[in-house]
N, CA, C and O atoms as CSV, one atom per row, in Angstrom:
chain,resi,resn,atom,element,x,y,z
A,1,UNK,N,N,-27.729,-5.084,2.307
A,1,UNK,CA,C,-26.332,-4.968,1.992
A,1,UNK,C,C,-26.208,-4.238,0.658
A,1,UNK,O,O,-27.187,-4.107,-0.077
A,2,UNK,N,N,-25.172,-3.831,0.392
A,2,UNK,CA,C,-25.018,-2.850,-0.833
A,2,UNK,C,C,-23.486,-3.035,-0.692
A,2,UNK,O,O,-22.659,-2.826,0.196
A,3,UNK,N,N,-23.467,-3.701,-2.431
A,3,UNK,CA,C,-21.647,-4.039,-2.699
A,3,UNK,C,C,-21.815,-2.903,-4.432
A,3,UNK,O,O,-22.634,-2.866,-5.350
A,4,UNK,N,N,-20.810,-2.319,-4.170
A,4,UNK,CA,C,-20.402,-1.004,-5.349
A,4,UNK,C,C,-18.929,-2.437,-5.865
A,4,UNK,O,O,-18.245,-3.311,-5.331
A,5,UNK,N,N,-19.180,-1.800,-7.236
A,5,UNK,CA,C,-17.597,-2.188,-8.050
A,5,UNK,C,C,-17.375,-1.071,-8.941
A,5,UNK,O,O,-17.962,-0.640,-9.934
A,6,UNK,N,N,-16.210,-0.687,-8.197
A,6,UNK,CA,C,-15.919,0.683,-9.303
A,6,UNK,C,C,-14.072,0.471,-9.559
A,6,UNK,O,O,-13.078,0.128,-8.919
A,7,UNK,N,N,-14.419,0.888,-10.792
A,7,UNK,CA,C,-12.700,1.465,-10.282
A,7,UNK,C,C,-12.369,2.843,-11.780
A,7,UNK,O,O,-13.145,3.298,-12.621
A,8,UNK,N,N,-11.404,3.018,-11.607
A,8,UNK,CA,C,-11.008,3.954,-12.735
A,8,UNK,C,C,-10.894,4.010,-14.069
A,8,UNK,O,O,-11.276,4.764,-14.964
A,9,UNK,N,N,-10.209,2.921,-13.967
A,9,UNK,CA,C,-9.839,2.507,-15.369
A,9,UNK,C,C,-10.790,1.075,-16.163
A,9,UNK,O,O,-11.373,0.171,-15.565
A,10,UNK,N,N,-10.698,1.245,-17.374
A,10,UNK,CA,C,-11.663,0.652,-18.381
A,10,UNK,C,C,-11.395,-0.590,-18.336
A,10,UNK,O,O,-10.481,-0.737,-17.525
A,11,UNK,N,N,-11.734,-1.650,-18.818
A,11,UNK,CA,C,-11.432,-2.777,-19.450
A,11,UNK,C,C,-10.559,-3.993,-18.428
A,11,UNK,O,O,-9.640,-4.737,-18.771
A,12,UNK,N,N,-11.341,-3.839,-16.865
A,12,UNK,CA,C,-10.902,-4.642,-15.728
A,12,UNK,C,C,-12.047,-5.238,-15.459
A,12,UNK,O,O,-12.138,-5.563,-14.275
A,13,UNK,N,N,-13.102,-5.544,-16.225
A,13,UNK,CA,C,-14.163,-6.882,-15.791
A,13,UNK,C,C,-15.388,-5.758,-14.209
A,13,UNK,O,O,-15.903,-6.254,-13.206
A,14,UNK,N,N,-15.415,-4.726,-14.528
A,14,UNK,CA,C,-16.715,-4.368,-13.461
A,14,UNK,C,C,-17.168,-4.975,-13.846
A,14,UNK,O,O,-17.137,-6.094,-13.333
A,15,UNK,N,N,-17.967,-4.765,-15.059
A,15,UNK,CA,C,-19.196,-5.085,-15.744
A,15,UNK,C,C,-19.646,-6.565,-14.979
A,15,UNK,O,O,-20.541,-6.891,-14.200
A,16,UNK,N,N,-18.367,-7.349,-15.738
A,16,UNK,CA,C,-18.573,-8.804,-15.698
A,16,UNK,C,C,-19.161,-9.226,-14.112
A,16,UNK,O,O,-20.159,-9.825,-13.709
A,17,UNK,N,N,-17.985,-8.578,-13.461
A,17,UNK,CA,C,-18.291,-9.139,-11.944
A,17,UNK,C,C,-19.239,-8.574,-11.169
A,17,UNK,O,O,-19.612,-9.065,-10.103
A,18,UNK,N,N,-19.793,-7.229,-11.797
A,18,UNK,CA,C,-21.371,-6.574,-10.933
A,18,UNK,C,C,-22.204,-7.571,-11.597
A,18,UNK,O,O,-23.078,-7.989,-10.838
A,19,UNK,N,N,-22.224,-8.102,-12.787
A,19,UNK,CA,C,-23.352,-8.153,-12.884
A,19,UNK,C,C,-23.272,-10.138,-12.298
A,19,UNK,O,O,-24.465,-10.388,-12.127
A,20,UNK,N,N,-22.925,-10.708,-12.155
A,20,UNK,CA,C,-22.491,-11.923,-11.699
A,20,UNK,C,C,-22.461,-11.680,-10.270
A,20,UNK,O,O,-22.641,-12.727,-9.649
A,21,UNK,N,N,-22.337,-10.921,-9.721
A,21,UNK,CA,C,-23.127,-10.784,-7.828
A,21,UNK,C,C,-24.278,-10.683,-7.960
A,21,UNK,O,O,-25.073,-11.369,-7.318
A,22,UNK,N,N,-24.726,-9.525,-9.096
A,22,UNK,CA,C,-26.372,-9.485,-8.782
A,22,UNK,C,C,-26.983,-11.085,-9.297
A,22,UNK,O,O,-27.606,-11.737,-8.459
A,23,UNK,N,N,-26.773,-11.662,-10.690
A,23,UNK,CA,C,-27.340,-12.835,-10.155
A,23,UNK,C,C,-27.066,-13.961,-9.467
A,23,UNK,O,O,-27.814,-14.934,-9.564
A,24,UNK,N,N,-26.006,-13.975,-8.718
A,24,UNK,CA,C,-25.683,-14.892,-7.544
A,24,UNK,C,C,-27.004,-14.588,-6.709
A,24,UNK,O,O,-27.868,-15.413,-6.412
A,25,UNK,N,N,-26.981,-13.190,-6.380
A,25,UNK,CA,C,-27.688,-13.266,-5.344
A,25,UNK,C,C,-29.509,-13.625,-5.500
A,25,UNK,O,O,-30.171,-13.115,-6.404
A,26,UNK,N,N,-30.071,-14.502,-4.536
A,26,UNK,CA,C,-31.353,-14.726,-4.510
A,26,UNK,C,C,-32.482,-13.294,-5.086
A,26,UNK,O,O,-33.316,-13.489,-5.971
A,27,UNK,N,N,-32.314,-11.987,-4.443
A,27,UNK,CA,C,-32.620,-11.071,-4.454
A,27,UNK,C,C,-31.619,-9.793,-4.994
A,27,UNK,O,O,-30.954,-9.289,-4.088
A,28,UNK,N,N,-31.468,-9.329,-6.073
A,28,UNK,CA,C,-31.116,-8.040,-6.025
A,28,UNK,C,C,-31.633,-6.774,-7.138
A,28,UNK,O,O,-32.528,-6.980,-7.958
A,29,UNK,N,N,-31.025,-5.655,-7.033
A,29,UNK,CA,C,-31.567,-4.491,-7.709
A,29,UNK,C,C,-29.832,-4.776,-8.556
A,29,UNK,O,O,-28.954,-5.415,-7.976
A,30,UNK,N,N,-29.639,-4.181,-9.930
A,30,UNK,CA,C,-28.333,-4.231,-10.720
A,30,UNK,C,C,-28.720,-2.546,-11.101
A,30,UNK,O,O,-29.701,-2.201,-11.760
A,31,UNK,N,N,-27.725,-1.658,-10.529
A,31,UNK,CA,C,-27.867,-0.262,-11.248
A,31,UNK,C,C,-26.493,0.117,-11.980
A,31,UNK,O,O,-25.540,0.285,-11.218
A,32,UNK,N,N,-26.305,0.241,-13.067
A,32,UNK,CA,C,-24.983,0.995,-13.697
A,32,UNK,C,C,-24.687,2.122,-14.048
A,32,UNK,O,O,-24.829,2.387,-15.242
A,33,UNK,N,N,-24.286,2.941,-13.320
A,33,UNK,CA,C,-24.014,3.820,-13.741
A,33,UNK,C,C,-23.105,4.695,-14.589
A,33,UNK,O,O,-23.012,5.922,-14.618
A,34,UNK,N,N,-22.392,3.660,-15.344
A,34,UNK,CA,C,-21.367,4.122,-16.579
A,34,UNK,C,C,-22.045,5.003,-17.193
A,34,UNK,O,O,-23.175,4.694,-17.574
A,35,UNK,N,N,-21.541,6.290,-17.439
A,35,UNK,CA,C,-22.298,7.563,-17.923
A,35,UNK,C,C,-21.523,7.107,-19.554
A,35,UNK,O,O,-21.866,7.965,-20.367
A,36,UNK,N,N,-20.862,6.330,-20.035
A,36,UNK,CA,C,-19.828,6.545,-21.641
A,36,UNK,C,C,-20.764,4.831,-22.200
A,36,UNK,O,O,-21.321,4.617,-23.277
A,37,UNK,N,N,-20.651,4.100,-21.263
A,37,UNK,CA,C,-20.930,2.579,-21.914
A,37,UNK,C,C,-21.516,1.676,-20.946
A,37,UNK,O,O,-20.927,0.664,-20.566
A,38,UNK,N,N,-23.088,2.149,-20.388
A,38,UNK,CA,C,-23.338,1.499,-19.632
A,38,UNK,C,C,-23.637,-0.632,-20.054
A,38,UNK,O,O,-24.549,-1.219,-20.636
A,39,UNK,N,N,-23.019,-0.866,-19.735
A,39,UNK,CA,C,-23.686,-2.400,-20.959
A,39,UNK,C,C,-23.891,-3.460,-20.144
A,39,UNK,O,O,-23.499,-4.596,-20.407
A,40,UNK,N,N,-24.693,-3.042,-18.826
A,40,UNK,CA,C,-25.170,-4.333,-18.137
A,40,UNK,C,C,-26.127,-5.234,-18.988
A,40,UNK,O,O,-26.089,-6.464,-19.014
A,41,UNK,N,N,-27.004,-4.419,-19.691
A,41,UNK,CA,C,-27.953,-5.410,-20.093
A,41,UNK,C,C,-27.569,-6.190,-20.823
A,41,UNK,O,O,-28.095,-7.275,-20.571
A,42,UNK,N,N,-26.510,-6.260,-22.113
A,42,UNK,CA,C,-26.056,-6.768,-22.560
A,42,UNK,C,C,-26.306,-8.557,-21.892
A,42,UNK,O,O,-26.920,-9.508,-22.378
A,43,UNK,N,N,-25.517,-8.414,-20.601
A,43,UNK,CA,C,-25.746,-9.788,-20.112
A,43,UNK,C,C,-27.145,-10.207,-19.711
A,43,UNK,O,O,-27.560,-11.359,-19.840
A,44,UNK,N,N,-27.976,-9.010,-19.124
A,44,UNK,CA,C,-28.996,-9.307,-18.570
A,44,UNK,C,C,-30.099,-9.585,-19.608
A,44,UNK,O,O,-30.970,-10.447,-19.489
A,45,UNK,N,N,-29.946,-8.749,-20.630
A,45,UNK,CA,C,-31.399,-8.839,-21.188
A,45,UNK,C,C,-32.309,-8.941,-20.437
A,45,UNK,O,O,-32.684,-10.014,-19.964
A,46,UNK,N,N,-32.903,-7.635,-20.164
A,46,UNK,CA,C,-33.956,-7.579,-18.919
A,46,UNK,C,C,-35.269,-7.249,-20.177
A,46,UNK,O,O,-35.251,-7.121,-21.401
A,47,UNK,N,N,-36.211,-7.209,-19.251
A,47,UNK,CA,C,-37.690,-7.023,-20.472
A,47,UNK,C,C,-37.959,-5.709,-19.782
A,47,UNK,O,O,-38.273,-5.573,-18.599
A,48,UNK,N,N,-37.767,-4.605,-20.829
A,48,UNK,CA,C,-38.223,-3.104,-20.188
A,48,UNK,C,C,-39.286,-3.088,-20.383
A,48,UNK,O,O,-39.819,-3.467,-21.425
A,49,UNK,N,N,-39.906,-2.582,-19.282
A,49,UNK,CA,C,-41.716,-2.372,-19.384
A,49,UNK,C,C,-42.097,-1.154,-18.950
A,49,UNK,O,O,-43.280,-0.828,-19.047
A,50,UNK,N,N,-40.894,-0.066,-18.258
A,50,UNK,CA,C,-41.405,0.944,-18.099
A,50,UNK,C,C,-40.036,1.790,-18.732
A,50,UNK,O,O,-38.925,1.262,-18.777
A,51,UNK,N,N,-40.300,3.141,-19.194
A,51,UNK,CA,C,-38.887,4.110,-19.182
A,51,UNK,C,C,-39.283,5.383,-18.315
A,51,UNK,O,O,-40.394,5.907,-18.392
A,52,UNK,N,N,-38.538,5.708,-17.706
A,52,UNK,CA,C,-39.179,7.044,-16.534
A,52,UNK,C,C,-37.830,8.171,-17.152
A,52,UNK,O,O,-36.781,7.532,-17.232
A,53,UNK,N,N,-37.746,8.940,-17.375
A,53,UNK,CA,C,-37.036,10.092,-17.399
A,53,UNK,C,C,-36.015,10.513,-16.270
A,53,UNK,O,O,-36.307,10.259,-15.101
A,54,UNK,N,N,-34.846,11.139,-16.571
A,54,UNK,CA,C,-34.237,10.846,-15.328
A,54,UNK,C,C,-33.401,12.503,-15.388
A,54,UNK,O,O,-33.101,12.902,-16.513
A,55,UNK,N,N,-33.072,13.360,-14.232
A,55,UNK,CA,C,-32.523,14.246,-14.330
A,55,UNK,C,C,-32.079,14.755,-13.020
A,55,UNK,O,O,-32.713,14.689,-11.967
A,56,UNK,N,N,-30.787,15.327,-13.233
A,56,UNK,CA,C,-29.886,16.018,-12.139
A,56,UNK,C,C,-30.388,17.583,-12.054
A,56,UNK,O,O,-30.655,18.302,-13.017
A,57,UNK,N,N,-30.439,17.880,-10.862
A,57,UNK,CA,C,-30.901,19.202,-10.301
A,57,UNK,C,C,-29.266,19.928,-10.718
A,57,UNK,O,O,-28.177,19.427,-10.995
A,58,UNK,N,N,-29.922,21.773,-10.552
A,58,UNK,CA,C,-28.465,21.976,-11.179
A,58,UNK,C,C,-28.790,23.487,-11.893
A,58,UNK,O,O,-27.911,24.073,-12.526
């Protein structure tokens, strides 16, 4: 299954509520893609152990 929360405008709780499905759920992947303020980790505090480079063709 794959649940997106998007919307347009700023300051309506995505954040809050993506990241509160991903840990509801038993299993999941959390990706954000806010290109201005991504701030999932904020809640997550995840332990980075790898950084990979990332780039758009173009």
């Amino acid at each position: 299954m794959v649940i997106s929360v998007a919307s347009g405008k700023g300051g309506t709780g995505k954040t809050t509520m993506a990241v509160s499905l991903a840990l509801s759920a038993e299993r999941a992947q959390y990706l954000d893609c806010d290109v201005e303020e991504p701030d999932g980790q904020i809640f997550l505090k995840p332990e980075i152990t790898e950084r990979l480079p990332v780039s758009v063709p173009g």
